[in-house]
C-alpha positions, 0 to 999 in steps of 0.5 A: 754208899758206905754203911757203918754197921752197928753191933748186933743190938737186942729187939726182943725182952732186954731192949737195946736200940739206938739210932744215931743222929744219921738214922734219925735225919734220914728217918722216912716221917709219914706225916706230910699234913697235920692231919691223916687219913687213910689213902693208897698214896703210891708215887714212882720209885725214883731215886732220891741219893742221900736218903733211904730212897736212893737204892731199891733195896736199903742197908742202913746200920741196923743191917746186922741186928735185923738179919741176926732177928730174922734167923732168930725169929725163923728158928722159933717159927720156920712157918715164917717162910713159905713159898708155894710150889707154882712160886720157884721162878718168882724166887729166883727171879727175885734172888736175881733182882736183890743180888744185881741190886745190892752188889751193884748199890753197895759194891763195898758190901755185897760182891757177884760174879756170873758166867751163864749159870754159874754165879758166885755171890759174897756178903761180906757183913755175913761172912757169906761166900758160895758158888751156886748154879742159878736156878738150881736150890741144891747148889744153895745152903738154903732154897733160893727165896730164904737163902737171899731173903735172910740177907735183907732188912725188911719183910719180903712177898712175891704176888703171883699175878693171875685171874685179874688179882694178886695173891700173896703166895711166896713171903718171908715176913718176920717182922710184920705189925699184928698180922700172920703170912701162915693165915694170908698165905694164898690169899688175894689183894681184897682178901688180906686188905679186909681189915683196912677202915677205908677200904672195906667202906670204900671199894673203889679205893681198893678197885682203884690201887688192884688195878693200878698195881695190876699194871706196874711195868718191869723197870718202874717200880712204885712205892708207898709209906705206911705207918703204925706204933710199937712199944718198944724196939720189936721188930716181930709183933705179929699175930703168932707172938701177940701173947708177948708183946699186946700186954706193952700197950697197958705200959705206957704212961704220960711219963714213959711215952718217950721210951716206949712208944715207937713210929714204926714205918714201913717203905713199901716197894713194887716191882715188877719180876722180869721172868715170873711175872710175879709182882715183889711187894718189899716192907722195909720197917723203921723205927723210931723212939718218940724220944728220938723223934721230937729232936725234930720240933717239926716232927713232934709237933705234927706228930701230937696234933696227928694222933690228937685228931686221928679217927677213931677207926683209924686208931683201932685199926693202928692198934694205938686205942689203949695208949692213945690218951697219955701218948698225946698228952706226953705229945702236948708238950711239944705244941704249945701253939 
């Protein structure tokens, strides 16, 4: 598949971000129902060509802006990426897992060559070109997990698999919504899931999605959509830049909602490492402006009566409390019905 790459666009202070009709037609909208709750619902990662499941791994025309974000948000906060010392095979297991993937999705794009150990892998979007000896971080510019992590759109966690839990002990998150890899790091499943309504008054949810993900074969990946709201393009609204951006929500207007509110959905992947045993969790972030989402009449209205009725618990939880009242009324609009 060819991708066409927009310039390097701005996702921080002087906002500059736009999808084209192309991203908005294949824009993952969460919503099947008029209604939301909470659920775990994880289906099979089966191919769908033409949308953003076709390829494990997608490379959509924000791929230069969201790299170029990422180095930009790691030279602030290098902490953003951790790899704990057990997690070496996991990283390069997972180096070798995006680079078979990519070259092989996007040949056009991504290129890799092997004999034995001996690899040689371009990127040609970020005048990458380097021969490397597999397995050894010395041979890279960078050690293994950030050398192809910084080459990705969306966040990245390896789970190590161990005592019947999974702990979040590897990750490259610099676009998370409102939470911290330097605080999870090392944390289990139930741990970093405390947070979360449903589960914390619902164990069995949280049994059933631990012991299902325990289980995630090599070769059957699964995967799940997540949703949350951003005020404006911002990719980075973590816990350690709240400082920066919490204030945006005191913003919005039943005149601005359009601009400044965005859908933020994350495409989340689950597959299992061959080697390690690791599971990889990938959080693929796409945003949307409420302006270039309502050019779907579908969309917009479902989105209106979703957030309308949305538990109060749920939206305290999304973070979307403060802006919530002039957010639908904005929405209102688009529902007549």
């Amino acid at each position: 598949m060819t991708v066409q790459f927009n310039p390097v666009e701005n996702m921080r202070d002087q906002f500059h971000y736009h999808n084209s009709a192309k991203a908005i037609a294949r824009f993952p909208f969460p919503f099947p129902e008029d209604s939301y709750m909470y659920s775990v619902n994880i289906e099979p990662a089966l191919s769908k060509p033409g949308t953003i499941f076709e390829h494990w791994f997608d490379i959509d025309e924000h791929y230069l802006t969201e790299v170029n974000e990422r180095a930009l948000t790691l030279k602030n906060d290098p902490k953003r990426c951790i790899v704990l010392p057990h997690m070496q095979q996991a990283a390069w297991d997972f180096l070798e897992m995006a680079m078979l993937h990519l070259s092989a999705d996007y040949p056009e794009h991504f290129h890799l060559e092997r004999q034995g150990k001996a690899w040689h892998w371009i990127n040609r979007p970020m005048n990458i070109d380097v021969h490397f000896q597999f397995g050894d971080d010395s041979s890279l510019p960078l050690p293994a997990f950030e050398f192809i992590s910084r080459q990705l759109q969306g966040d990245i966690a390896l789970l190590d698999q161990r005592e019947g839990d999974l702990f979040m002990d590897a990750g490259m998150i610099t676009g998370p919504a409102d939470w911290s890899l330097n605080f999870d790091a090392g944390m289990s499943f139930k741990q970093w899931h405390a947070p979360v309504p449903k589960l914390a008054h619902d164990a069995g949810v949280f049994e059933r999605a631990l012991k299902f993900l325990l289980n995630i074969q090599v070769g059957n990946p699964y995967r799940r959509l997540n949703w949350t709201m951003t005020i404006n393009p911002r990719m980075d609204t973590s816990s350690e830049t709240y400082h920066l951006w919490g204030h945006e929500r005191g913003l919005v207007t039943k005149d601005n909602a359009g601009e400044l509110v965005h859908l933020r959905v994350e495409l989340q992947m689950m597959p299992r490492l061959a080697r390690s045993n690791a599971l990889l969790f990938s959080i693929r972030t796409y945003l949307i402006s409420l302006n270039d989402l309502v050019t779907n009449p579908a969309w917009a209205k479902r989105l209106h009566r979703v957030i309308r009725d949305l538990p109060e618990s749920i939206a305290d939880y999304k973070g979307i409390t403060r802006y919530r009242e002039p957010l639908v009324q904005w929405l209102s609009q688009f529902d007549q019905e």
